[in-house]
N, C-alpha and C positions, 0 to 999 in steps of 0.2 A: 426037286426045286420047281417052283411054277417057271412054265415055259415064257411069262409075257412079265413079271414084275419080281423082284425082292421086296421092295418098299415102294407104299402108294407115293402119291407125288404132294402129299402135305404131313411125310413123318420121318424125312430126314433132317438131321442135325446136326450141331459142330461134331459132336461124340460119332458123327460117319465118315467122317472127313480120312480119305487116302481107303474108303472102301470100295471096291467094284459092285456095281449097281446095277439093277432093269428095271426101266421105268417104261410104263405105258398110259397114257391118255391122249384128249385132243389137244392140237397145237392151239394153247387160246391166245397167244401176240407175239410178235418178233419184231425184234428192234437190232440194227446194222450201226454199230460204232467205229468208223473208222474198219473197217474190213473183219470187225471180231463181232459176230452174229451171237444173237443172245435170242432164246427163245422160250418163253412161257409156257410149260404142258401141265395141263390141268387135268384129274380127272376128280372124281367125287368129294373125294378126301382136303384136296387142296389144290395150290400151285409150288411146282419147284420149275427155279431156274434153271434151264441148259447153255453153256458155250460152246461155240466152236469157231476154230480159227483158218485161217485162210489155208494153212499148209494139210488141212483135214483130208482134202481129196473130192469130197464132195463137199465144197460149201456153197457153191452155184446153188445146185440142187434143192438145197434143206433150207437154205434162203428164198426161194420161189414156193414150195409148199404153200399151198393153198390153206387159208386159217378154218378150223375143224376136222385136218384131217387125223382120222386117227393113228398113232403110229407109235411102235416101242423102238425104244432106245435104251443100248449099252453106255457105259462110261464109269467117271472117276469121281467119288464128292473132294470137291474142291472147298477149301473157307472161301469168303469173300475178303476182296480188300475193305478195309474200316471202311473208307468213304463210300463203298455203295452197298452197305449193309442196308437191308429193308429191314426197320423193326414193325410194319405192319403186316408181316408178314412171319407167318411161325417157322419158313425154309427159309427166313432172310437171310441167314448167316454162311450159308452156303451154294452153292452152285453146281452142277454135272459135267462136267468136260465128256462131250458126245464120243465117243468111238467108230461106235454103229449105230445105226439105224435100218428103220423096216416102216415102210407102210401099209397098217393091219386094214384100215377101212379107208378109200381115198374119198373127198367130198368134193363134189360138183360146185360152183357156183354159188353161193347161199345164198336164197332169198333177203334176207337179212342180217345184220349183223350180230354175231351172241355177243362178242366185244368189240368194242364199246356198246352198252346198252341201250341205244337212241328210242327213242317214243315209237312205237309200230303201231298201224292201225292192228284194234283184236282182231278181226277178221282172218288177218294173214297170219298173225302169231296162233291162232287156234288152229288152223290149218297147218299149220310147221309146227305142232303143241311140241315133238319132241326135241325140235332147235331151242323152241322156247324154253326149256324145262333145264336146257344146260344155261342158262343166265344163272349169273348168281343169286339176283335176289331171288326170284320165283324159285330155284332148288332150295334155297334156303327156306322157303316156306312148306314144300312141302316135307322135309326132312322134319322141320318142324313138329308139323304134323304126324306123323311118322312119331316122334318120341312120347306127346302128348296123350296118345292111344297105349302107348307102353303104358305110360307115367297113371291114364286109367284101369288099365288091366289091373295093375301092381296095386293101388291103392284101394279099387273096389274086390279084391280078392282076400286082400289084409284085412277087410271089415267083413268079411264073410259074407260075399257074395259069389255065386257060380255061374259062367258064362253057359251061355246053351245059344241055339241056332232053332229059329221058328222057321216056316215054310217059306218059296219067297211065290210061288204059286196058291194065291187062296182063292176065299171068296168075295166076289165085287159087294163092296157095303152100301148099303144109302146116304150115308152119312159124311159128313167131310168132302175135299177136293174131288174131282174127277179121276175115275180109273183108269190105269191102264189096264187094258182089255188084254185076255190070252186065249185065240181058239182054241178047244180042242179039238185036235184028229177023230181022239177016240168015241167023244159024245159029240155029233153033229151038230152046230147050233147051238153048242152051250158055251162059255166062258169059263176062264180063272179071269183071275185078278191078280197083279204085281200090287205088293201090300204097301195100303198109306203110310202104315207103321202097323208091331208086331200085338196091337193092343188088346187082342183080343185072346191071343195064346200065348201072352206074358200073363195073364189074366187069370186062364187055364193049369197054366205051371204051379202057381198059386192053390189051387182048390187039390192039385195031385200033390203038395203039400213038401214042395223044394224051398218055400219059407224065403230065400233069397237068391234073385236073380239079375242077371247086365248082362246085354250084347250089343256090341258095338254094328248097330243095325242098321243096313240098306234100308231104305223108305222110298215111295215112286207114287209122286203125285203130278196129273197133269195137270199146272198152273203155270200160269204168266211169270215169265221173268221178271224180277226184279233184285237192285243190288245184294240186299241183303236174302236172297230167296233163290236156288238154283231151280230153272225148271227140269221137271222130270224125274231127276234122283236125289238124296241128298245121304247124310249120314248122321245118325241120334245115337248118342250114349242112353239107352233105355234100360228105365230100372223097373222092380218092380219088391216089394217087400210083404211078410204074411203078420198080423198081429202087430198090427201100426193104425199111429193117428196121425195128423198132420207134423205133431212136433215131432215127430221121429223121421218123417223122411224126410222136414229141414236140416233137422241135425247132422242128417249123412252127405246133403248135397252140399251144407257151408261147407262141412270138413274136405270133401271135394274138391270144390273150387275154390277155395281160403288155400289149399294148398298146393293146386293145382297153378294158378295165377300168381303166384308168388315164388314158383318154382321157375318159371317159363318168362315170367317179366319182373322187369325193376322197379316197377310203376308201385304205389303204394295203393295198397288192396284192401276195403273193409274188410275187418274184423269180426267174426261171428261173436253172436247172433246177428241175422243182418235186416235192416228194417222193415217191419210187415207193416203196409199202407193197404187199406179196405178200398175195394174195388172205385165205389162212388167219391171216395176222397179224394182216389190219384184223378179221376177225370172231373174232379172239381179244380184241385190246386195245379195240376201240369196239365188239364186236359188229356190224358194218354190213359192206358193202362200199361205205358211199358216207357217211365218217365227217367228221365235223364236226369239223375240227382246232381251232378256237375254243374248244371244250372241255375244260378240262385234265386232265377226269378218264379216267384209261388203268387200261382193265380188266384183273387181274392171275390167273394162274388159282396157286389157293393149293388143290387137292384132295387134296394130299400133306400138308397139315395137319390135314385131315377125315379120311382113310385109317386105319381101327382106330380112332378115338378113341371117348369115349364117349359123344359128339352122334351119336348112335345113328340120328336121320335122314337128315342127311347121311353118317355113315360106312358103312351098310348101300346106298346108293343109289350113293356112290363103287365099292363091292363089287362092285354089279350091271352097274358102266361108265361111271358119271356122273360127271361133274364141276362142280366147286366155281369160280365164277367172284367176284373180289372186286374191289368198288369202291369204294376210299377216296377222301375228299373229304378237304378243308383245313379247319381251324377251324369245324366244326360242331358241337361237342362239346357246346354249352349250348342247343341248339335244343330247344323242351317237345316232351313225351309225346307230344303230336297231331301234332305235323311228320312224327315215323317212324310212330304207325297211319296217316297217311293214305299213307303209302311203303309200306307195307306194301298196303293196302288198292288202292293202283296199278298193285303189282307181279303183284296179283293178278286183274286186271280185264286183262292182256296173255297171261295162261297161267300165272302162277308159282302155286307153292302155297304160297308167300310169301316172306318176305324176313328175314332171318335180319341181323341185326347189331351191331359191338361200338364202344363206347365208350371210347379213349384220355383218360384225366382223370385230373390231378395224379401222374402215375407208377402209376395204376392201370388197370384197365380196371372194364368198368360194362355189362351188356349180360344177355338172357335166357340165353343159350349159354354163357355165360363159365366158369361152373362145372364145364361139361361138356367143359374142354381144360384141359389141363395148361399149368407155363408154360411149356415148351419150344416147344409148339403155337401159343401165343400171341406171341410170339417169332420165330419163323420167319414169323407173318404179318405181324406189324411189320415184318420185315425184307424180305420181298418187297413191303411195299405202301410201302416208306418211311415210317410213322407215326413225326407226336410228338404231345408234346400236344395236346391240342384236337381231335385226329382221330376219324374216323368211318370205318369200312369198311364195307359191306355186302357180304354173302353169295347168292348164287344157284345151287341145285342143281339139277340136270336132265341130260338126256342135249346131249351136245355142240352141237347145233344149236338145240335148243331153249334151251339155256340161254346160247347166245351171242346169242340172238332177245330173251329177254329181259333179260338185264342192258345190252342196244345201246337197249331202249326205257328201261328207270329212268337208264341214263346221257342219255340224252336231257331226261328229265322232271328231273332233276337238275341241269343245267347250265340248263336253264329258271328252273324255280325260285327256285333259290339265285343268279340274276343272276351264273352264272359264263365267260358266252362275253364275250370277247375283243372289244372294241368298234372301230367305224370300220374295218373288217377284211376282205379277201377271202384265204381261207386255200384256195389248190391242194393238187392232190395226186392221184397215178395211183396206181388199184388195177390190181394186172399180178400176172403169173402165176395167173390162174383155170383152175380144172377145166375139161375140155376135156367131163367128161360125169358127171353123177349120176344116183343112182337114182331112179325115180317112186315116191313114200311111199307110191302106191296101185296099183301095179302092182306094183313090186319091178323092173323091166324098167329096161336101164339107157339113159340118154337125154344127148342134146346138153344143156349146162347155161350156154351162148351162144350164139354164131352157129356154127351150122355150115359155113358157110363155110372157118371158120377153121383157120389151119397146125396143128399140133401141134408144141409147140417141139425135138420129138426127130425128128419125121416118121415116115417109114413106120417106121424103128429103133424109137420108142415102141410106134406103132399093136402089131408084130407080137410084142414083148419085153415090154409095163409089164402091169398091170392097169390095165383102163380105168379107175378112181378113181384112180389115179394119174400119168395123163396132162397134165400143164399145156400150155394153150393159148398160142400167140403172141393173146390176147385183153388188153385193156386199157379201163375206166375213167377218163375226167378227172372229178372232186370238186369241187365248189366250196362251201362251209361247210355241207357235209350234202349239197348236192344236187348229185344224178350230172345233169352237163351233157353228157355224149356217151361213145358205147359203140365201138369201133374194133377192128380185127383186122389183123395179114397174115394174105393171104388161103392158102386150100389153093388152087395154081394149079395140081397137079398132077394128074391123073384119075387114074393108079393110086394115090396117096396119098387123095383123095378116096373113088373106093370105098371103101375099106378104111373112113375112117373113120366112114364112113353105113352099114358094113356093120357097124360095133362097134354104132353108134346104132338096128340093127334095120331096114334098109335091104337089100330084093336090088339087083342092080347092073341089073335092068330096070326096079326103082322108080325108080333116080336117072336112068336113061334115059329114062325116060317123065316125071316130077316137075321134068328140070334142064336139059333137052336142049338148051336153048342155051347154057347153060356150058358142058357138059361137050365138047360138041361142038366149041368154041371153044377150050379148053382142051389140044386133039390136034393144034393148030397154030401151038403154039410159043409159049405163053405169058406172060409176063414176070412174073420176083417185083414183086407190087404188095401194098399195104396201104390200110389206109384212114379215117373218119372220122366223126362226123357229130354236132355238138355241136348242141343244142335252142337254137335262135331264143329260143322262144316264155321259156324259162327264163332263159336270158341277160339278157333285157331286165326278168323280174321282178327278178331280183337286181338289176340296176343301178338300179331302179325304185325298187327295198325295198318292193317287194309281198309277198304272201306268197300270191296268187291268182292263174292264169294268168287268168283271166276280164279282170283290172285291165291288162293290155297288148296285146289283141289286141282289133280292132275292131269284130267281128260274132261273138262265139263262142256257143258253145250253153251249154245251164244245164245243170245235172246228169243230168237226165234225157234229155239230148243231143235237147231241141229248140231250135231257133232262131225265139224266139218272134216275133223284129218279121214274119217271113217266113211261118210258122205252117209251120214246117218240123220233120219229114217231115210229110206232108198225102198223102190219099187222091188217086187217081189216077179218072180215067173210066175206064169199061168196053172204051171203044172203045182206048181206050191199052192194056188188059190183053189184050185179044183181038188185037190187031195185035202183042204179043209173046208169045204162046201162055201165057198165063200167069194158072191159076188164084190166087185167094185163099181161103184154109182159117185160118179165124181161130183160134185156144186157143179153147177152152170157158171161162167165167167161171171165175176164180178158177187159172188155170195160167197159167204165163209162155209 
């Protein structure tokens, strides 16, 4: 028999009642009724109640216990009396009358409290990660986690897919985030790399002709924290598939997550097929390429209303190449004075140099601008924006991209605001047809504007006929209510197609031989049309979570400033470590990065 439990402490029941028991967890609350001690021991599994009564022997004692310490206990299951039956509770029905007791692990002091769950600054909960890990909600999430990764092994293994394990020491790429660098000992002065992602020997697997692959894969990029964005590490469901086109590796990622999200939440989940919006349309109507369908407000471009007119700002700035981007809402018409300065004062804190907007009221309109359009102008923007009464449009002018930058952030702050997303909801949806390449704003040089890996959906016909801005990529986007869950391509499998297009991207064909030389190499022996995948772990599991911080499902992350404080990580090195990898340190001067 185990020496420390018979039953965990959330799987006894009335059908235990008058059996002798060993329970072990931490003490999570204790409550003194009148001299009969009742004490909550929680461990993974759940909580079950313990009593003990004054004639015990030691009930001083087990009454002062310090809350988390850890300790087993012997005793009796008891039913409860009717009246203090817990039914949120799956041991509500019974109780442990304590015998013995033992304390296995004693605890000091706690920084904080695990119960009651009170507001902590991150800082000190990242620091204590493993106090914090015993709260319920945060264990809840990463168990979460924890089944989700089952729930993808099970389901990509039933579609004939086979897991494998790439290197996590590669080579540094030029491409993509910043590397994390690895000395080596053995080659003085040379590097590995901790890989962005496995892209380039999922790619590999492919051409040795395993036809179907998933690993639930480390990736290590050095980037800025942000909520949705862990720095440092994260974790991709990366696929990769051999004799595919686009529509096939949708087909496997809806069934995926079509059943994956509906397994995991209550929420009402589109239905595959799930909508494919071309690149230029989502950053025309939501301004994003990763738009939050939940929101009903669709950006309308109305610049042929402003064109000549006498809104002398917008019509001189249309003149120059700019455009008029407009966002009606529903029934906002009576909202006060202060609701639009501070829309105004928002739109202006993202880039805009403001926010321009008119008022639909009792068969009139109402607005600063109004005077300055005629009504045939004001008319053709009712008619493109759908307005009746009650409505409201706003106005954003700027040059194309920026002004699709800014009316994707007030439609955002918009639908916030005004409580206008779509509730209990997972709304999909594929951004496809992306630029295969754009311009650097600061070089003018024109560049890959995704994976360069990726086909070109005309191939070498495009490469040698289009202008590169207007090459569309076999590149795709899956969405999920704003957030881009994973980035995918067919790939370029072919090396004279490849040149070419690294050679549009500013590339000689010795850079790509020296930069890629195990693709390409690999690539001159017969390669198969493959495509591929790789939807974020770490985001999947906030959404089902309904977090809104990668921090709240992953178990040991870093804080913003990407250390990992319980470990006091990165931490300086000894001398003798830096000398046995030829490796000075040369620190910034106070006050440089």
């Amino acid at each position: 028999m185990n020496t420390y439990r018979t039953h965990t402490c959330g799987e006894l029941r009335k059908t235990h009642v008058g059996s002798k028991v060993v329970l072990s967890g931490w003490v999570h609350n204790h409550r003194d009724h009148g001299g009969v001690l009742f004490i909550d021991l929680r461990d993974n599994y759940g909580l079950s109640q313990l009593v003990s009564y004054p004639e015990s022997g030691f009930q001083y004692d087990i009454a002062h216990l310090q809350k988390e310490n850890c300790i087993r206990v012997e005793g009796t299951v008891k039913e409860r009396d009717k009246e203090t039956v817990n039914t949120k509770l799956s041991t509500g029905e019974i109780e442990v009358l304590i015998e013995k007791y033992e304390i296995l692990g004693p605890c000091k002091p706690l920084p904080f409290q695990v119960f009651p769950e009170d507001k902590e600054p991150e800082e000190l909960r990242l620091k204590y990660r493993y106090l914090d890990l015993r709260r319920e909600h945060l264990h809840a999430n990463i168990l979460l986690r924890s089944k989700v990764v089952s729930y993808v092994r099970r389901t990509l293994e039933g579609l004939g897919f086979v897991e494998f394990q790439t290197p996590i020491l590669t080579a540094s790429s030029p491409e993509g985030a910043r590397d994390y660098l690895v000395p080596s000992r053995l080659h003085p002065g040379k590097f590995y790399a901790l890989p962005q992602a496995p892209q380039q020997y999922k790619q590999l697997l492919m051409v040795s002709g395993f036809d179907r692959y998933f690993q639930i894969a480390p990736c290590f990029r050095d980037e800025d924290a942000r909520a949705n964005r862990s720095p440092g590490e994260f974790y991709q469901i990366d696929i990769e598939m051999s004799f595919v086109g686009q529509d096939d590796v949708f087909t496997t990622l809806e069934s995926l997550m079509s059943g994956l999200f509906t397994s995991f939440s209550s929420k009402r989940v589109d239905e595959a097929p799930f909508v494919r919006i071309p690149y230029k349309e989502a950053m025309l109507k939501y301004g994003s390429d990763k738009p939050d369908l939940r929101n009903p407000i669709v950006i309308q471009d109305v610049s042929a209303a402003f064109d000549g007119s006498e809104f002398k700002a917008f019509a001189g700035a249309v003149k120059s190449g700019a455009v008029v981007r407009a966002l009606p809402v529903k029934g906002i018409g009576d909202k006060p004075r202060s609701f639009f300065d501070k829309m105004i004062e928002f739109a202006m804190s993202v880039g805009s140099k403001g926010l321009a907007y008119i008022i639909w009221e009792n068969g009139t309109v109402r607005s600063p601008i109004a005077k300055f359009l005629s009504a045939d102008r004001l008319d053709l923007i009712a008619k493109t924006c759908g307005v009746s009464d009650g409505d409201v449009v706003f106005f954003v002018c700027d040059k194309e991209d920026t002004a699709a930058k800014i009316a994707g952030h007030v439609r955002i702050k918009l639908g916030r605001d005004l409580d206008l997303l779509e509730k209990d909801t997972f709304r999909f949806c594929w951004i496809v047809d992306f630029p295969m390449y754009e311009t650097d704003e600061h070089t003018g040089r024109i560049q890959f504007s995704h994976n360069p890996f990726s086909m070109p959906q005309g191939g070498m016909k495009d490469l040698t006929e289009k202008e590169p801005l207007d090459i569309l990529a076999w590149q795709y986007d899956l969405v999920c209510n704003g957030e881009e869950l994973s980035s995918g391509a067919i790939r370029n499998h072919r090396p004279d197609i490849m040149y070419k297009a690294f050679e549009i991207g500013g590339y000689t064909k010795e850079e790509v031989d020296a930069q890629f030389s195990g693709m390409i190499n690999a690539f001159s022996y017969g390669a198969p049309p493959h495509g591929g995948i790789a939807p974020g772990l770490d985001r999947i599991v906030m959404l089902l979570a309904g977090e809104e911080n990668l921090r709240e499902v992953v178990a040991f992350p870093m804080n913003q400033k990407a250390q990992e404080l319980m470990m006091d990580s990165p931490r300086s090195v000894s001398q003798a470590q830096l000398d046995e990898l030829h490796i000075d340190i040369i620190l910034p001067e106070e006050g440089q990065a």
